[in-house]
N, C-alpha and C positions, 0 to 999 in steps of 0.2 A: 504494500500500500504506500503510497507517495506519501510526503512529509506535508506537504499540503491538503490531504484529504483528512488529516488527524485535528475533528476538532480542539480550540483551546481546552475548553473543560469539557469531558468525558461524563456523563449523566446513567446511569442506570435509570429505564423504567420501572414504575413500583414492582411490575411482577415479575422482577429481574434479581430482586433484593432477595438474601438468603433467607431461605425458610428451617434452611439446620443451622447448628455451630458444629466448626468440624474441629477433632478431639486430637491433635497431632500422638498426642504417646501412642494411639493404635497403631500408628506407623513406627514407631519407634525400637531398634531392635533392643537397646539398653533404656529400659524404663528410669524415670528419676527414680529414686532412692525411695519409701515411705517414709510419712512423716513416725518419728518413735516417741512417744512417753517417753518424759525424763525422767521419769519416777523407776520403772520399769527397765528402760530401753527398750522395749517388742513395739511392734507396729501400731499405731493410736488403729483401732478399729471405728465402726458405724458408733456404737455405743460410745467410747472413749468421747467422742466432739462433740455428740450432741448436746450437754452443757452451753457450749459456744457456737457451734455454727448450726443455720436453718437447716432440716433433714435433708431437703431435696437436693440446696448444694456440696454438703456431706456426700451425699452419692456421688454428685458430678464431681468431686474432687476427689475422689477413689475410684476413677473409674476407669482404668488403663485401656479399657478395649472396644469399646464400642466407637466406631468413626465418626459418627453423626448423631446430635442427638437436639429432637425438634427444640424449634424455637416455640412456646406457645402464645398462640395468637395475640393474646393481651397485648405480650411484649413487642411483639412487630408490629401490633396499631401504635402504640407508644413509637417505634423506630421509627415510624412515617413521618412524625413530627418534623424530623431533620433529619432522615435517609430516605434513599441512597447520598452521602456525600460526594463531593465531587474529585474526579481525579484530575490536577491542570496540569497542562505541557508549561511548564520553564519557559517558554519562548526568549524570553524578555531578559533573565537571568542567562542563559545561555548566550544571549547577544551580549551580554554585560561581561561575560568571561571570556569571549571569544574562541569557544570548544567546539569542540564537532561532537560532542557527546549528546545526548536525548537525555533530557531531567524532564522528571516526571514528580508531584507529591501528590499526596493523599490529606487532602485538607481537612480534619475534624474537628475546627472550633465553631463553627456554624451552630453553636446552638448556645445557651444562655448561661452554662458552666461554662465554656470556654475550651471545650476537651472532649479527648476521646472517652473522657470517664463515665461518660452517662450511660456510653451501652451495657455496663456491668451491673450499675447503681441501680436503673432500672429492676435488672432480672434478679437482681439480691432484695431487693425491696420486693417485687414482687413476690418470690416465694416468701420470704417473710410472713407478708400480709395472708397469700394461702396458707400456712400456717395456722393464723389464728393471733400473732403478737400481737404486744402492743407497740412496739419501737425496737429500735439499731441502735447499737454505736459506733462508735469509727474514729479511726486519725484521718488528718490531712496533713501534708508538707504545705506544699504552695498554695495549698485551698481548691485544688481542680475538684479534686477529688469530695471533697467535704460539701462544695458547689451543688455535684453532681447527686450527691446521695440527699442532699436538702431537698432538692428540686424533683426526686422521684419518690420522695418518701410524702412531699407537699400533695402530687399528684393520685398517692393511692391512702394517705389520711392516718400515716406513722410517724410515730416522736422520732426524732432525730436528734442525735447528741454527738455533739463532734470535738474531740481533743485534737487541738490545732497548732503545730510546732511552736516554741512559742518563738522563733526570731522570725518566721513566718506572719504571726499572727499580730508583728510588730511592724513587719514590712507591709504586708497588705491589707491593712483595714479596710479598704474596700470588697475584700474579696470576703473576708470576715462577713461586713454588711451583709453581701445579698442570701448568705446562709441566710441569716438573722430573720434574710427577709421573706426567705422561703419555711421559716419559721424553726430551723434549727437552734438550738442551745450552743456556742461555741466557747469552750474553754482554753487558752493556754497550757502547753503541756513541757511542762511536768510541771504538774498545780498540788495545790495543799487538797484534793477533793476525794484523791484516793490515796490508798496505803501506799501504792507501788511509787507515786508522786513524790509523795514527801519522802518516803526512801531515799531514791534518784536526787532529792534536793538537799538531802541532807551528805550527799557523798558526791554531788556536785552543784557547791554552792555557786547562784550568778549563770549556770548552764543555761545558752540559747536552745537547748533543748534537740529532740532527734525523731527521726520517724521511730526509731524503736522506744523510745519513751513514752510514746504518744502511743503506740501499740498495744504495751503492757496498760496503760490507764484504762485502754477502752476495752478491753477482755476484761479489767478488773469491775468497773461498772459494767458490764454486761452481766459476768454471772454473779454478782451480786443484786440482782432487781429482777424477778418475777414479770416475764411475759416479753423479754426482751431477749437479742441476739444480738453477736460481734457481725461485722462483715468489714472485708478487707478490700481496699483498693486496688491491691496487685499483690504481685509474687505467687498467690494460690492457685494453683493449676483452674481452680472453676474461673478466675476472673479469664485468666488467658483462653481461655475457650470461651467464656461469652464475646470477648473485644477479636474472635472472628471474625466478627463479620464485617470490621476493617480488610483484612487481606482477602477474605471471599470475595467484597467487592471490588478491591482494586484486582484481582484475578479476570474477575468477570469481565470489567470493563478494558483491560489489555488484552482478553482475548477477542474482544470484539473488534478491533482493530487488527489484529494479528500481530500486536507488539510484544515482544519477550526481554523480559528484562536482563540483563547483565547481573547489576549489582543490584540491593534493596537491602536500604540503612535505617537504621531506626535510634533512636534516643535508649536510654538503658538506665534506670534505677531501680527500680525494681523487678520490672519485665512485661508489663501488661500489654504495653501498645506496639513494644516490637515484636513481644510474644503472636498477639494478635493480628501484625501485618505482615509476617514470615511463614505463619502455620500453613496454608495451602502452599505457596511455596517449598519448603522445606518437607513439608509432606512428598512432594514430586520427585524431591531429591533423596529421599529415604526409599523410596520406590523405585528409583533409578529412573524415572521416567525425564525426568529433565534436571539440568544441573547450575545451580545460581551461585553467586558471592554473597554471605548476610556480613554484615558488620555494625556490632553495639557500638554504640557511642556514648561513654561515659565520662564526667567529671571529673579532673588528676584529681579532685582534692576528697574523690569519694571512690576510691578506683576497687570497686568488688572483683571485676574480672581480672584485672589488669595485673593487680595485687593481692588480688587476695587467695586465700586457700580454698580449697575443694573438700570439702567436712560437714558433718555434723555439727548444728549451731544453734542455740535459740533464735528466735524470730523475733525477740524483743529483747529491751533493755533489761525489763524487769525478771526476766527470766523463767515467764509463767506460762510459756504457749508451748507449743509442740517443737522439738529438736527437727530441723530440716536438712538433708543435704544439699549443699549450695556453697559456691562461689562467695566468702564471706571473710571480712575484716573483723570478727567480732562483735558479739553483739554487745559488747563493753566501749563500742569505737563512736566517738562524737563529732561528728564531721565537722568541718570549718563552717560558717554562718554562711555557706557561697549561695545565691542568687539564685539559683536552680534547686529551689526546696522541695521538687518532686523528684528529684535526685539525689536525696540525702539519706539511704537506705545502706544501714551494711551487710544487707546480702543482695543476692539475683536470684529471681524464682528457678525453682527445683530442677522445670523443663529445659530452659537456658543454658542450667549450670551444664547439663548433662550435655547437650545439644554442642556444646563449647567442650567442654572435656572430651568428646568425641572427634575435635575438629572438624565438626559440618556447621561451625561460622567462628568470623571471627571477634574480638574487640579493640578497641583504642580509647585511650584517654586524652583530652583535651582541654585546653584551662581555661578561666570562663572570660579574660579578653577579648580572647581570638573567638571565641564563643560568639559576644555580640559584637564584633567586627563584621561576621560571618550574616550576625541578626541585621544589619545597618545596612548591609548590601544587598539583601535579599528585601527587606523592607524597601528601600528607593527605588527599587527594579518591578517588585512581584507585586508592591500597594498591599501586604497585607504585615503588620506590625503580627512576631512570631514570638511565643513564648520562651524563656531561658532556657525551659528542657527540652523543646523542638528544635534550639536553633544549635542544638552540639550536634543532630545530625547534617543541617543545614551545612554546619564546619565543614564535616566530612565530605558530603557533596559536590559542596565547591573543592575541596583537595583532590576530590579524584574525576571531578570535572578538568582542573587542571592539568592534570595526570594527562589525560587524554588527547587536551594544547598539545602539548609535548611530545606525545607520541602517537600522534594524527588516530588515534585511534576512536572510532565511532558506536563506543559503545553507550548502551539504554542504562541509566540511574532511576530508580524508585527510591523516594524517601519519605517517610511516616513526617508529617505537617501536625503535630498532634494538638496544639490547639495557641490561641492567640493571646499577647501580652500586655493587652490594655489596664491589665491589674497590676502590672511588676514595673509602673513607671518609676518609683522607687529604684529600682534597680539600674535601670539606661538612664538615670538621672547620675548614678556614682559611676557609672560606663562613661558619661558625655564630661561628665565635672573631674576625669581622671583619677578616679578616688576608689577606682576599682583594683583590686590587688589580686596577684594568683597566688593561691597556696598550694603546695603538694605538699604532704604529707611526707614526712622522715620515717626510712626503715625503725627510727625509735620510736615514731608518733605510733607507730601503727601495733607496737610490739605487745602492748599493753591490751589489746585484743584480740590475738594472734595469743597471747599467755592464757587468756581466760577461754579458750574455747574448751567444751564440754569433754572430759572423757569418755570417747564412746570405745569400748573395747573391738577391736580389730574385726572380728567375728560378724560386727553388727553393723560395720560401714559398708 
């Protein structure tokens, strides 16, 4: 197909939009690891979670084998809202670089979170509310996330209670607001509200606080309050399988064209939107059916893949949720206050980690200058202001769009657009006033997390 017959933005018809999520471990020949009871060490079974997670996505997070498994209808009248998203050609960004390369992204801030987080929040809330609850809890970093669960919990008539990083929850008071005003509870975390809080605060006095902080608080009010449940924004195998149907549809929409991509890069803190924009891909590749470049793009100053170990870890600071194997700094490890507070996770989800230990993708770390340098050129060029944790893939893009300058080579870039930064002016305000600094982390910063990780005896990893 001619480069001219490819319109700018790519649209799926409604009845084009997926009616499964597809389950990549069923492709998978090395499953990720089971989550284990720390108490124990043996595998958390159906019974073990149900204290904390809704039954139904308990199942879909233990559920290695089945490929597909329906969306139900509720949740796809909900998706119509604001899907199919759209997939745009770079044109303009590509003129800007002077590549022979095809950039391609996947834009998911079109809706009033600002993020890919809604396709998850949605279907957590919704079984939820099948259930019978009365409310969720939840962290948020940068607030997508928090955003997102306000806004689906407002839409089906659930309490929502969100512990909110706290240098996040200091940087974006706006984003704070519109929870507020989808009728969410937002706290600062690590607050005086729970045991695990004041813990955290008494052994790190003045702490800007971490997504694992904020983990541990919200599992601690969850099973402490009758008719209530945790639900997680990423890393848990169910969220990556709900935020399919990101990659289902950018699938769909490239094959409709008969474009095949090269490479397809995604942001990486916890794993949900790259998890979710690589699964049908990477399924293909586990099949042998066709064969792709993935590459995480994470934060030096948060580097899970980059740096970290392959183990057994808690999942939170506080040290009260299920032991995961993953790509992990510790869960003792408090990241630098950086700009990208949906990147401030010290692990990678399960699937990832494994998917990465296998070598079917790879990652890079980047620091968060070069980061919005990356934001400030794609902004002038593309007119769409991109969020701190979108625009590390952004980095990469333009790197290997360059790449391509170089060596005339003409190959197809896909990149996860995962939502917009009208909330983090905050942040391109210390990017534009020079006052933005890179941190990496010291083999000594890190060791202190890297000490405290769990002994799991050989047997069990």
């Amino acid at each position: 197909m001619k480069q001219q017959e490819i319109p700018y933005k790519i649209y799926l018809e409604e009845e084009e939009m997926p009616k499964q999520w597809y389950n990549v471990r069923a492709d998978m020949k090395n499953k990720p690891a089971p989550l284990l009871n720390p108490a124990t060490l043996k595998p958390m079974s159906y019974e073990d979670l149900r204290p904390v997670f809704c039954d139904e996505l308990i199942k879909q997070e233990l559920d290695d084998d089945t490929p597909y498994i329906d969306i139900p209808q509720e949740i796809r009248d909900f998706y119509k809202m604001y899907r199919p998203s759209p997939l745009v050609r770079a044109y303009c960004l590509e003129k800007k670089l002077q590549t022979p390369a095809k950039i391609y992204y996947k834009f998911e801030g079109n809706n009033t979170s600002g993020s890919h987080k809604l396709n998850s929040a949605i279907a957590q809330a919704y079984y939820a509310k099948k259930q019978g609850l009365k409310g969720v809890t939840t962290e948020t970093g940068a607030g997508q996330w928090g955003t997102a669960l306000s806004m689906a919990c407002a839409y089906l008539g659930l309490d929502c209670q969100v512990y909110m990083v706290k240098c996040s929850y200091e940087q974006k008071p706006f984003r704070r607001e519109v929870m507020r005003t989808y009728g969410a509870s937002v706290t600062p975390s690590p607050s005086e509200t729970t045991e695990i809080g004041r813990k955290i605060l008494a052994e790190h006095p003045g702490t800007s606080g971490s997504l694992g902080c904020a983990i541990s608080e919200a599992v601690e009010a969850a099973t402490h309050k009758e008719g209530y449940r945790y639900v997680l924004g990423s890393v848990l195998n169910q969220v990556l399988l709900h935020q399919t149907v990101i990659g289902l549809e950018t699938k769909a929409a490239l094959d409709k064209y008969g474009i095949v991509p090269d490479t397809i890069i995604g942001c990486a803190g916890g794993g949900s939107n790259l998890g979710g924009l690589i699964s049908p891909f990477m399924g293909e590749k586990l099949r042998g059916e066709r064969d792709y470049r993935f590459i995480a793009v994470e934060p030096a100053s948060c580097p899970s893949f980059t740096r970290g170990k392959f183990a057994y870890d808690f999942c939170d600071t506080g040290m009260v949720c299920p032991l995961a194997k993953m790509y992990t700094l510790g869960s003792g490890f408090i990241p630098s206050p950086n700009h990208a507070g949906g990147l401030r996770y010290h692990g990678m989800s399960s699937i990832l980690s494994q998917l990465y230990h296998d070598g079917l993708m790879e990652a890079v770390s980047v620091e968060q200058t070069s980061v919005f340098q990356a934001a400030e050129t794609f902004a002038r060029v593309e007119g769409i202001l991109p969020a701190p944790e979108s625009s590390h893939a952004i980095k990469v893009a333009i790197d290997e769009a360059l790449k391509c300058k170089e060596t005339g080579e003409e190959k197809t870039i896909v990149f996860g657009l995962t939502g917009t930064g009208y909330f983090d002016m905050y942040a391109y305000e210390k990017f534009h006033n020079g006052e933005m600094t890179d941190y990496i982390p010291t083999d000594e910063d890190l060791k202190p997390g890297f000490d405290g990780l769990p002994n799991v005896p050989e047997g069990k990893r």
